[in-house]
C-alpha positions as CSV (number, residue, x, y, z in Angstrom):
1,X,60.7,91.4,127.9
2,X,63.5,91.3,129.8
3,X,63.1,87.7,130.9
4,X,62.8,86.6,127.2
5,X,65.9,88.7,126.4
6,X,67.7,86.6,129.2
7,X,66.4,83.3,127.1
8,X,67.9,84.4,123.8
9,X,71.2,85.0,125.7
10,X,71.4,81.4,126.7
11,X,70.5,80.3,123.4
12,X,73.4,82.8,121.4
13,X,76.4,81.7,123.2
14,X,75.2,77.9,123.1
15,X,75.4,79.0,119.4
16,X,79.1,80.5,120.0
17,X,80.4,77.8,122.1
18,X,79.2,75.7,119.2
19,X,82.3,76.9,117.3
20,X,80.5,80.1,115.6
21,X,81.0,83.9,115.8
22,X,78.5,86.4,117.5
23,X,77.5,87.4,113.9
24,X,76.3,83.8,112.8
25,X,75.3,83.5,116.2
26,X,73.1,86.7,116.2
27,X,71.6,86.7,112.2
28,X,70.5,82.4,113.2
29,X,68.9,84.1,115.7
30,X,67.4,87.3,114.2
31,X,65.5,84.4,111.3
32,X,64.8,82.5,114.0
33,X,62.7,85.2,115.9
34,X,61.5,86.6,112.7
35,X,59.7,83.4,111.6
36,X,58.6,83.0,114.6
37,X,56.7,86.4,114.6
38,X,55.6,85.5,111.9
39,X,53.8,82.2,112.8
40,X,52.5,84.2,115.8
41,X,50.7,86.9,114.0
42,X,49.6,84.8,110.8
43,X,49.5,81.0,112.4
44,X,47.0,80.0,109.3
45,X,50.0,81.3,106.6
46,X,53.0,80.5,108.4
47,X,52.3,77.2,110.4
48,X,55.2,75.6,109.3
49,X,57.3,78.2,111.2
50,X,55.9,76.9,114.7
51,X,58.1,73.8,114.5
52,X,61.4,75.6,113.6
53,X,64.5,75.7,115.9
54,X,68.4,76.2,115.4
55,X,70.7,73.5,114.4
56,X,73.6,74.4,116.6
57,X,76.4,72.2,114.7
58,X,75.5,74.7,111.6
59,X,74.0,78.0,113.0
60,X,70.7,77.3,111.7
61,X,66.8,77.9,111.8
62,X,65.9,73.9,111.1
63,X,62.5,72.4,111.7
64,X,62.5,70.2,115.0
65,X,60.0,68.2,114.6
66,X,61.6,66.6,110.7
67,X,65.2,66.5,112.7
68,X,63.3,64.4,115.1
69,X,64.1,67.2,117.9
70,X,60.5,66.7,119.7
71,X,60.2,67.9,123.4
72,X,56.7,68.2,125.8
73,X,56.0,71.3,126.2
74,X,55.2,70.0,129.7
75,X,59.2,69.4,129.9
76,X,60.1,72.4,128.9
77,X,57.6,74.5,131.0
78,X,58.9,72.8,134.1
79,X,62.8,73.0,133.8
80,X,61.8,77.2,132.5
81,X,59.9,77.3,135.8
82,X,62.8,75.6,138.0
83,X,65.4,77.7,136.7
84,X,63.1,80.6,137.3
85,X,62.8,79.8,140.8
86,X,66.3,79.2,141.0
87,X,67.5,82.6,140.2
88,X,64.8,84.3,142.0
89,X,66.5,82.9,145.2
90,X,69.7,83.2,144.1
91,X,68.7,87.0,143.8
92,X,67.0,87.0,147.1
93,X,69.8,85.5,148.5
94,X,72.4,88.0,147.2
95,X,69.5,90.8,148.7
96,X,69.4,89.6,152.0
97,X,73.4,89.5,152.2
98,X,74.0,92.8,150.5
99,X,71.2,94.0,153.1
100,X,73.1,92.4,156.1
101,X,76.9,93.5,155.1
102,X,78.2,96.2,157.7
């Protein structure tokens, strides 16, 4: 959970650097997740919700795939699992040296 919590982070203050408040921000983001529930737990009545993203010029839930936004889930597995790795050693890094401090 917490991992996923980190990923919606990201994706807010791209959203805020975009030019928008926490509160667009935060309710593009609350539809977003909602819809996206939704799709998970009824994929037969909300399919259409599995291609929907954010349009970060406007601070909203857009579907991808008719924007033309289309990644591989391959891509976007890998660069997840990089930055994963990443920050695990970062973090074992910062362990080690708070381990060795006198």
């Amino acid at each position: 959970n917490e991992f996923g919590n980190g990923l919606v982070r990201v994706l807010r203050q791209l959203v805020v650097n975009c030019g928008h408040g926490f509160e667009k921000a935060d309710a593009a983001l609350t539809k977003l997740q909602v819809l996206h529930a939704a799709a998970a737990r009824q994929p037969e009545k909300y399919a259409m919700c599995l291609h929907l993203g954010l349009d970060l010029e406007r601070a909203a839930v857009r579907d991808s795939v008719r924007a033309g936004v289309v990644e591989p889930m391959d891509a976007k597995l890998s660069a997840l699992t990089l930055a994963t790795e990443a920050a695990v050693t970062v973090l074992h890094a910062h362990t080690e040296l708070r381990a060795t401090e006198p």
